[in-house]
C-alpha positions as CSV (number, residue, x, y, z in Angstrom):
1,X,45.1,47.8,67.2
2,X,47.0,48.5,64.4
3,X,50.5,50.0,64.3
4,X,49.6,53.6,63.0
5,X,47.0,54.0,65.9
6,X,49.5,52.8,68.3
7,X,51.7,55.0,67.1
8,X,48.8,58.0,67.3
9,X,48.4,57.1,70.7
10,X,51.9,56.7,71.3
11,X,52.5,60.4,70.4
12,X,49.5,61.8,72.2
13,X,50.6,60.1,75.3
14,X,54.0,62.1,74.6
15,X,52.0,65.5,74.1
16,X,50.7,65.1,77.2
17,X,53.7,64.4,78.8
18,X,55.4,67.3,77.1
19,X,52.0,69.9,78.3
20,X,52.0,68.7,81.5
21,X,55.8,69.3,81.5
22,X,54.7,73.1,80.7
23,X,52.2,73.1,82.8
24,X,54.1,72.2,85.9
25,X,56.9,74.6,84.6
26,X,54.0,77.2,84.4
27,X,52.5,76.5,88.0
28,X,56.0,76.3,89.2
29,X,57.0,79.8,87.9
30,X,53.2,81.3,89.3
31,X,54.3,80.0,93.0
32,X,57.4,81.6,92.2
33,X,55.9,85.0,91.7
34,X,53.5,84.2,94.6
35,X,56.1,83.6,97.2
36,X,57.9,86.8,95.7
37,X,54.7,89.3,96.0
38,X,54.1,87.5,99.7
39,X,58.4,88.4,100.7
40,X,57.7,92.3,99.7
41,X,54.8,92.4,101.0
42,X,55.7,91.1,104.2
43,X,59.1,93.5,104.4
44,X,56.6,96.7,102.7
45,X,54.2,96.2,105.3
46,X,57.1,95.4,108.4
47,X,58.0,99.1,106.8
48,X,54.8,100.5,107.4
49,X,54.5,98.9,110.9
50,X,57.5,99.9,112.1
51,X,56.7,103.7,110.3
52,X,53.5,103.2,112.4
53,X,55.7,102.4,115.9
54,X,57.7,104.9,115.2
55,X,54.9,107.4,115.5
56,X,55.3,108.4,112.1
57,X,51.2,107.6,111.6
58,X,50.6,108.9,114.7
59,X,51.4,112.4,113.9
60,X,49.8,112.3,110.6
61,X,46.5,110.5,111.8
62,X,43.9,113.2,112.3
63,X,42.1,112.5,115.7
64,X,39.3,115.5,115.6
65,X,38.4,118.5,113.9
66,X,37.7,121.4,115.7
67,X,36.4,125.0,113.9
68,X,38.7,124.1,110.5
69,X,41.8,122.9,112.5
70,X,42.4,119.3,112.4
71,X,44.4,117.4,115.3
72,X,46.5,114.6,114.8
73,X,46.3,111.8,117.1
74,X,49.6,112.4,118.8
75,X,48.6,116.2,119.1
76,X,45.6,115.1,120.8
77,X,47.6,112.6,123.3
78,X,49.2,115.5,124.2
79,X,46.4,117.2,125.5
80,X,44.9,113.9,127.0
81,X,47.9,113.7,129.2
82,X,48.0,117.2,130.0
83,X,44.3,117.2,130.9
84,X,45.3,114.0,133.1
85,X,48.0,116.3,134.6
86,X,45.7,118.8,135.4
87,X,42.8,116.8,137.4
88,X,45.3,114.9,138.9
89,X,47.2,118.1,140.4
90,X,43.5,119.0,141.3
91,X,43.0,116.2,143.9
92,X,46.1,116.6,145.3
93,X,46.5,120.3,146.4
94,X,43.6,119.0,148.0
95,X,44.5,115.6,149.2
96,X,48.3,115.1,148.8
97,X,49.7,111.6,148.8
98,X,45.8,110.8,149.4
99,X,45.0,112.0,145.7
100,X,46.1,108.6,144.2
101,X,42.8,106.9,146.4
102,X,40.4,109.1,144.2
103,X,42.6,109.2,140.7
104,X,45.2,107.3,140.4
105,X,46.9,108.4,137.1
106,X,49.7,104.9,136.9
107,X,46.9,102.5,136.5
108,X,45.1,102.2,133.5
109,X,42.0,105.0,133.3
110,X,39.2,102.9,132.0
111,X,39.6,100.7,135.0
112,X,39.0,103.1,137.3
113,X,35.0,104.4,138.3
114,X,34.5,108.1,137.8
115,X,31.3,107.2,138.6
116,X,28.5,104.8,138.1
117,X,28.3,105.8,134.9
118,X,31.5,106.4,133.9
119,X,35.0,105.0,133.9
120,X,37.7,108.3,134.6
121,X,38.9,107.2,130.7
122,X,35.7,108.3,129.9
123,X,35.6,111.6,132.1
124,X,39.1,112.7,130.8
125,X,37.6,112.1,127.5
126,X,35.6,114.9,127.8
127,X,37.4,117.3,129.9
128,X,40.4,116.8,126.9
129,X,37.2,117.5,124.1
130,X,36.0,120.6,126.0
131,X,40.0,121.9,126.9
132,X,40.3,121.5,123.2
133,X,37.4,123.5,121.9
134,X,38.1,126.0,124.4
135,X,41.9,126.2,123.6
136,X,41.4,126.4,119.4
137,X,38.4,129.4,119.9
138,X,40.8,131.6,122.3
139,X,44.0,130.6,119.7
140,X,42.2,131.6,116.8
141,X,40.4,135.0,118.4
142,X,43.9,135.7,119.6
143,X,45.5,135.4,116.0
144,X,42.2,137.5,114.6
145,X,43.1,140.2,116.8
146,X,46.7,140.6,116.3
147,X,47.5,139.1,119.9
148,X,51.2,138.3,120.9
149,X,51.9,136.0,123.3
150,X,54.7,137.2,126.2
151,X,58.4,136.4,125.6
152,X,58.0,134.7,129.1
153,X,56.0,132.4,128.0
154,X,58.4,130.7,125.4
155,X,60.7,130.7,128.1
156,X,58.7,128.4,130.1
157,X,58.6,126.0,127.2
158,X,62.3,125.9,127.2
159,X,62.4,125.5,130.4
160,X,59.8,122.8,130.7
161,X,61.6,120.6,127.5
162,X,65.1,121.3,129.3
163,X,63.4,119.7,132.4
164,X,62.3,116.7,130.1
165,X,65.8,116.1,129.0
166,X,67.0,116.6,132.2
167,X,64.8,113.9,133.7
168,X,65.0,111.7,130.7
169,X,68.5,111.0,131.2
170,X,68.5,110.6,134.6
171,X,65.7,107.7,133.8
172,X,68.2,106.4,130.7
173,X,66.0,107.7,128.2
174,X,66.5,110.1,125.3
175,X,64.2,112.9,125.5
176,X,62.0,111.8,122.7
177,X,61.8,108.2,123.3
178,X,60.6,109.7,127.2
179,X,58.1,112.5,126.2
180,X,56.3,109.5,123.8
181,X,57.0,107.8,126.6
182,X,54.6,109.4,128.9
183,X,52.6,111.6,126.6
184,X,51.6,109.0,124.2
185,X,52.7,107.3,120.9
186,X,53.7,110.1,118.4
187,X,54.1,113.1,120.3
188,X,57.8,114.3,119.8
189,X,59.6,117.2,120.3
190,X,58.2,118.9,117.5
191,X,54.6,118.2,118.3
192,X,55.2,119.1,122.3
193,X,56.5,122.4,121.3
194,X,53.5,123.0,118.7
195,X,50.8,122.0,121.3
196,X,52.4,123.5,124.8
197,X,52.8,126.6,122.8
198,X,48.8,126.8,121.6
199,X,48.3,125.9,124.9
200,X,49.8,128.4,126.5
201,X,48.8,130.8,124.0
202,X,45.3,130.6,124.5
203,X,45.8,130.8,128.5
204,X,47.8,134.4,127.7
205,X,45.3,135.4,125.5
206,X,42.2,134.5,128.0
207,X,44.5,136.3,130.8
208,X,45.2,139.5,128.9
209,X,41.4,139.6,128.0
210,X,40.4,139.6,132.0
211,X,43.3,142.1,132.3
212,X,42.0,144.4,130.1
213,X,38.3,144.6,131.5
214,X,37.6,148.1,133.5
215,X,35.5,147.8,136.4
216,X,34.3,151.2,138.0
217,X,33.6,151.6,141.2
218,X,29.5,152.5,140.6
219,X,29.4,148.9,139.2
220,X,31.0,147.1,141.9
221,X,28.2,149.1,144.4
222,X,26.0,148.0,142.6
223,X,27.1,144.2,142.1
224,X,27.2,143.7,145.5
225,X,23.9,145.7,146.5
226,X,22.1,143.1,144.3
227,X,24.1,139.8,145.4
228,X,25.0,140.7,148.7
229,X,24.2,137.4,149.8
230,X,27.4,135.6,148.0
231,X,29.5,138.4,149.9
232,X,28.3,138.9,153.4
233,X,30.3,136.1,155.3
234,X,30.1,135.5,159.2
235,X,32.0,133.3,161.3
236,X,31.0,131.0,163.7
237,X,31.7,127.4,165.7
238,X,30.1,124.3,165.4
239,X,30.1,121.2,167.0
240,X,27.6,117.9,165.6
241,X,25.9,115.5,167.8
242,X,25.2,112.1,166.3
243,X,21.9,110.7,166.7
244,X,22.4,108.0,164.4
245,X,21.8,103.9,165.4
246,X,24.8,101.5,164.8
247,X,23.1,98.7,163.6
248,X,19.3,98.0,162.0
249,X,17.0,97.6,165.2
250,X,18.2,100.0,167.2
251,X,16.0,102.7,169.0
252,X,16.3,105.8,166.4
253,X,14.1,107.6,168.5
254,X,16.1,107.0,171.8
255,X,19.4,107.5,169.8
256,X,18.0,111.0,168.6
257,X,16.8,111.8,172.2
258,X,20.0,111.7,173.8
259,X,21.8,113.6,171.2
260,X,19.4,116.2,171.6
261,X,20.1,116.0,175.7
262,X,23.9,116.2,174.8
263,X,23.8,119.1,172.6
264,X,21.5,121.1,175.5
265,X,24.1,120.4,177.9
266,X,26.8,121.5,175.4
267,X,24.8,124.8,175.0
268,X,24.2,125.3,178.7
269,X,28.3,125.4,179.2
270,X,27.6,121.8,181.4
271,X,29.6,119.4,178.9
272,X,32.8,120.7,177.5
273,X,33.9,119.9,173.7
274,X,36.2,120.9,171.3
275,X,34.0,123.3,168.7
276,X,35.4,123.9,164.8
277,X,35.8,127.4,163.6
278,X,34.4,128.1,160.1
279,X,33.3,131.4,157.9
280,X,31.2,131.2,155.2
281,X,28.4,132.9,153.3
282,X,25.1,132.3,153.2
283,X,24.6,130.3,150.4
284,X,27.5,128.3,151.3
285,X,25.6,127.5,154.4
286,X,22.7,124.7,155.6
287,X,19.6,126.2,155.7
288,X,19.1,124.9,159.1
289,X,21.0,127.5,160.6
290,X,21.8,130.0,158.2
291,X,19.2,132.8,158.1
292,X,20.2,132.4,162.2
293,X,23.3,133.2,161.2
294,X,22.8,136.5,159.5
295,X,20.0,137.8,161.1
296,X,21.3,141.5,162.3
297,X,20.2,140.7,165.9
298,X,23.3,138.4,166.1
299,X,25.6,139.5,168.8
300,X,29.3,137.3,169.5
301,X,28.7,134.5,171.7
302,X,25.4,133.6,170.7
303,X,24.6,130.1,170.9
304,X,21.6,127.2,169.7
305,X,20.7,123.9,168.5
306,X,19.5,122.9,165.4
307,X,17.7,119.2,164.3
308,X,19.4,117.3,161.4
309,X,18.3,114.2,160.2
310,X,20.7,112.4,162.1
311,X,22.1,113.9,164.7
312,X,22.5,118.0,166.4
313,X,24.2,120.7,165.6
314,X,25.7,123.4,168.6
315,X,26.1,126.5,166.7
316,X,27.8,129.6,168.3
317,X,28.1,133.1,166.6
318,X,31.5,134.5,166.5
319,X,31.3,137.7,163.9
320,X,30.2,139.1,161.0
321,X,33.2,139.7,158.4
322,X,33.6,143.1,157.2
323,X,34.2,143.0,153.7
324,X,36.4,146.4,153.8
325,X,39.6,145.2,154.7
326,X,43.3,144.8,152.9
327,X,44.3,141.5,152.1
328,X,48.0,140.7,152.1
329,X,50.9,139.3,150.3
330,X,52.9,136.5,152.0
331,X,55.4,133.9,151.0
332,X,56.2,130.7,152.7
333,X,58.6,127.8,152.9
334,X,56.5,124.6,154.2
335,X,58.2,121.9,156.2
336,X,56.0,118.9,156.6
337,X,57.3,116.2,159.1
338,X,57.4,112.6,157.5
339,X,55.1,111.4,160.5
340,X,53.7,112.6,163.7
341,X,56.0,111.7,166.0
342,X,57.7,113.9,168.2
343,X,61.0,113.4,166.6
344,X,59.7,113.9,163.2
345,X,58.2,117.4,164.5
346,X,61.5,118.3,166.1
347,X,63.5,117.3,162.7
348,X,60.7,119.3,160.3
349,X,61.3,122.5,162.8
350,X,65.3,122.1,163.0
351,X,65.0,122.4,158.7
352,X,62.8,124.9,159.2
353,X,65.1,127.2,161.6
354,X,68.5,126.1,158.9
355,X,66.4,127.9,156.0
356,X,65.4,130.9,158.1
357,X,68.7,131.2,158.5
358,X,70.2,130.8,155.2
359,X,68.1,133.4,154.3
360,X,69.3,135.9,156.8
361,X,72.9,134.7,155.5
362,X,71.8,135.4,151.7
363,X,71.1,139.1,152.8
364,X,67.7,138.6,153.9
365,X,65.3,139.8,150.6
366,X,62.5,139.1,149.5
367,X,64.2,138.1,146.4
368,X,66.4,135.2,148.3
369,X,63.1,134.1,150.3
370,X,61.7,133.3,146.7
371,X,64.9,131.6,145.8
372,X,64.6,129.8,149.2
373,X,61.2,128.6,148.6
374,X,61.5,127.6,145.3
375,X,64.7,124.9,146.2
376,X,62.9,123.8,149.9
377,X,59.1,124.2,150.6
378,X,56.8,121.4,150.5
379,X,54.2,123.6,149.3
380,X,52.8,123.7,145.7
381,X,53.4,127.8,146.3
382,X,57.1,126.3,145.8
383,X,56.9,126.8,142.0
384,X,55.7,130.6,141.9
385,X,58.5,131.3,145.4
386,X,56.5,130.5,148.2
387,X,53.8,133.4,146.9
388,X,50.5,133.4,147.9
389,X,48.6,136.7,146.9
390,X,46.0,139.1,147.7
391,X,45.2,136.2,150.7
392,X,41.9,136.9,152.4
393,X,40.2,135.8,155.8
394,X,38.7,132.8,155.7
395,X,41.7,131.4,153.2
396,X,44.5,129.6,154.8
397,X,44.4,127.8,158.4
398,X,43.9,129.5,161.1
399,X,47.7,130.0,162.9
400,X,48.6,131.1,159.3
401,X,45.7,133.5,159.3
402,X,46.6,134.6,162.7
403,X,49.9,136.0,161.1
404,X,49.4,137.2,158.3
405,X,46.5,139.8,159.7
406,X,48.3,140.5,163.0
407,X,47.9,144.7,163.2
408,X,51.8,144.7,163.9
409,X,53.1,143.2,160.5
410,X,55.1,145.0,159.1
411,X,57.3,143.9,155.4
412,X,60.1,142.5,155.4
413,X,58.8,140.2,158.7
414,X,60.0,136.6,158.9
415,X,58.9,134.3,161.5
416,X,58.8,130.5,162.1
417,X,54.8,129.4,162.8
418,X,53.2,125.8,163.3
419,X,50.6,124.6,161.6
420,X,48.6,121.4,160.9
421,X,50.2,120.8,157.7
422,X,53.8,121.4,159.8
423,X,56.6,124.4,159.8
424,X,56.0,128.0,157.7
425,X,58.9,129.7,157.2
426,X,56.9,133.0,156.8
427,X,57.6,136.4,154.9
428,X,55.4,139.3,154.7
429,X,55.4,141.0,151.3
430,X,52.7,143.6,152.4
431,X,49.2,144.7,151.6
432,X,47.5,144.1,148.7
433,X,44.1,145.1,147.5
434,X,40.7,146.1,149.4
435,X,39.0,142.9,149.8
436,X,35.7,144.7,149.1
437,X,37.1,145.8,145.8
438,X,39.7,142.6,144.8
439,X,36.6,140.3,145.3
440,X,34.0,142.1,143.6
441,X,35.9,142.8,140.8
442,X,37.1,139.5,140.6
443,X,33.6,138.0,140.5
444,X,32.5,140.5,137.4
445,X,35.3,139.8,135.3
446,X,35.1,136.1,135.8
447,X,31.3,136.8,134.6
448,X,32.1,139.2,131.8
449,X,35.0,136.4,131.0
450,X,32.7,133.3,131.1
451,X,30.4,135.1,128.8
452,X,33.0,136.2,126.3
453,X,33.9,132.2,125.7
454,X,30.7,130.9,125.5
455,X,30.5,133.3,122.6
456,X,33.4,132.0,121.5
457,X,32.4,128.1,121.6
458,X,28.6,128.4,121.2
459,X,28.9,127.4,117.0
460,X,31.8,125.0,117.7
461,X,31.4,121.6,117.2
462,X,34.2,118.7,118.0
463,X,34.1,116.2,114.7
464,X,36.3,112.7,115.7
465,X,37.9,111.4,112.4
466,X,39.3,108.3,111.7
467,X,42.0,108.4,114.3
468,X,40.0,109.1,117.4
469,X,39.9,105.1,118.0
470,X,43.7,105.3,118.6
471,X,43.5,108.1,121.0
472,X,44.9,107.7,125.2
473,X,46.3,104.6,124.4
474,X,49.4,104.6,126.3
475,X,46.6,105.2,129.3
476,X,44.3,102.5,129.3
């Protein structure tokens, strides 16, 4: 090779050198940039992720549309609780402690059967899209027709936030990190206010519809002359023979036999057993024994048996109700014992007697019962004073009954009585409305009511937008 071509390729080698020089300078300076764009775009998007804990997204998410007004997601958790709120309170005016063996509102929802088609995630799903629907028509009729909501009302949201604070702290908590807390991701201050105050809004609008609806006499004649039969009540007591088998095998026919001899000894006065008092109207009643029940020919102590399936029923005729009576007024203060021991009733009554007298010591009004009842009773009347109004046979227990409707009560009464459920501290208010009239009326207006807010929701439609999928969260 000659010296000018090893030269040639002595200076090509060196351009090569010198471009892969660049080259590496250039890919060099591109993972540079690279690394650079990965760093903001890891602290841009710990931004956004932290905007989104925050709750920040939450809020700004829509969740639904419902007739032109859009929900965010945090608007709608607060709903979802509520409506959670709501069923659960439900169960337990029923049940009690007990409620959390039907709907248990600490473990998470879609874990839990509803039913065999549904998980209770699934059921408060739906209850929350029809409270919804319901709530936005009866806001936006309200605002059409110039409606103001009470002062009182806005008082209650003050006093339910100052309640949240209140409890917050106690729990170390600041109020908002504790309403997020427990009413989902996004729901602050600002959007409890917004939301409790539609809320109520709608429920004072709905009320001071009902309120407004005139019912004349003529039309409550002739309500109950054509649906007499969801009026007329009797009472009566019954007691259930079972003529069920144990165990597969068994002689059904024998079991049924005997229970059939048991209840025609009970009837004939030879076996003695404990009956249960009830009153009910007809349709509320098996058709086994209730045309017996209302025939006119019923007299009081009138006894029979009638066939189930499984077993007998004794049924013995007490009265027909008269519709045309006054139902009453009546506070209470509750005093359950912790158990059922004899020293647990003995402590229930002592508290019991220490708030009668209190009250006697505060002056004894009406006004201090209701302050009394409010700071003591066991009883979800606690909230409202104790109150329980326009109370009508066939309502409360039957001791509690027995005193409100005693001929001799007079106002201003105050008495100590024992029930099932433990001590009533009792106060008599007074009369209230005719039953006759109260329940009659009642029943038309709920009608007239029901009517007006199907109207209201028949067009409406529920649209879920993107946020919907991040909805009840903190529940599940």
């Amino acid at each position: 090779m000659s010296e000018k071509e090893t030269l040639g390729m002595t200076e090509q080698v060196k351009e090569t050198k010198e471009l892969s020089a660049a080259e590496k300078a250039k890919k060099k300076k591109a993972k540079y940039t690279l690394a650079k764009v990965i760093v903001i775009f890891c602290a841009v998007l710990c931004v956004v992720l932290t905007i989104f804990e925050m709750g920040l997204t939450y809020r700004t998410m829509k969740a639904v549309e419902v007739d032109g007004t859009e929900y965010s997601v945090a608007e709608y958790n607060w709903l979802y609780t509520n409506s959670v709120y709501e069923v659960y309170n439900s169960f337990y005016q029923t049940y009690g402690d007990l409620a959390v063996y039907f709907f248990n509102p600490q473990n998470p929802l879609d874990e839990q059967d509803y039913s065999e088609e549904q998980t209770w995630a699934d059921y408060i799903k739906e209850y929350t899209d029809n409270a919804i629907v319901e709530m936005t028509a009866l806001y936006n009729a309200g605002q059409e027709n110039g409606y103001e909501m009470d002062e009182e009302y806005y008082t209650t949201i003050e006093t339910e936030w100052e309640t949240l604070e209140s409890t917050a702290s106690a729990y170390g908590y600041s109020a908002g990190d504790y309403v997020e807390l427990n009413y989902g991701l996004g729901v602050n201050e600002k959007v409890f206010r917004k939301m409790y105050e539609r809320y109520l809004y709608a429920i004072s609008y709905a009320q001071d519809y009902t309120e407004k609806q005139e019912i004349s006499s003529d039309e409550i004649d002739a309500y109950y002359a054509e649906n007499a039969e969801d009026f007329d009540t009797v009472t009566f007591k019954y007691y259930f023979v079972d003529g069920s088998v144990e165990e597969e095998g068994d002689d059904a026919e024998l079991a049924m036999k005997q229970a059939e001899n048991t209840a025609t000894a009970i009837l004939n006065g030879e076996e003695e057993v404990e009956f249960t008092e009830y009153s009910a109207t007809h349709g509320e009643l098996s058709e086994l024994y209730a045309d017996w029940l209302f025939d006119d020919a019923r007299v009081a102590g009138d006894k029979d048996i009638f066939e189930d399936e499984t077993g007998y029923y004794v049924i013995e005729f007490v009265e027909n109700l008269d519709l045309h009576y006054d139902t009453v007024n009546v506070r209470h203060i509750l005093v359950s014992p912790v158990d059922s021991t004899e020293e647990a009733k003995a402590t229930a009554l002592e508290k019991a007697e220490m708030y009668k007298a209190e009250w006697e010591g505060l002056g004894a009004t009406e006004e201090a019962f209701a302050e009394l009842a409010v700071k003591y009773s066991e009883d979800s009347s606690a909230s409202n004073g104790g109150l329980y109004e326009d109370v009508h046979k066939g309502q409360m227990v039957e001791e509690f009954e027995d005193w409100c409707f005693d001929p001799a009560r007079k106002v201003g009464d105050c008495e100590i009585i024992e029930t099932t459920y433990g001590y009533h501290v009792m106060y008599y208010s007074g009369v209230a409305e005719d039953y006759y009239t109260h329940v009659i009326e009642d029943t038309i207006v709920a009608e007239r009511y029901t009517e007006y807010l199907d109207g209201l929701v028949s067009d409406i439609e529920i649209t879920e937008l993107f946020g919907s999928r991040f909805v009840a969260k903190h529940l599940n």
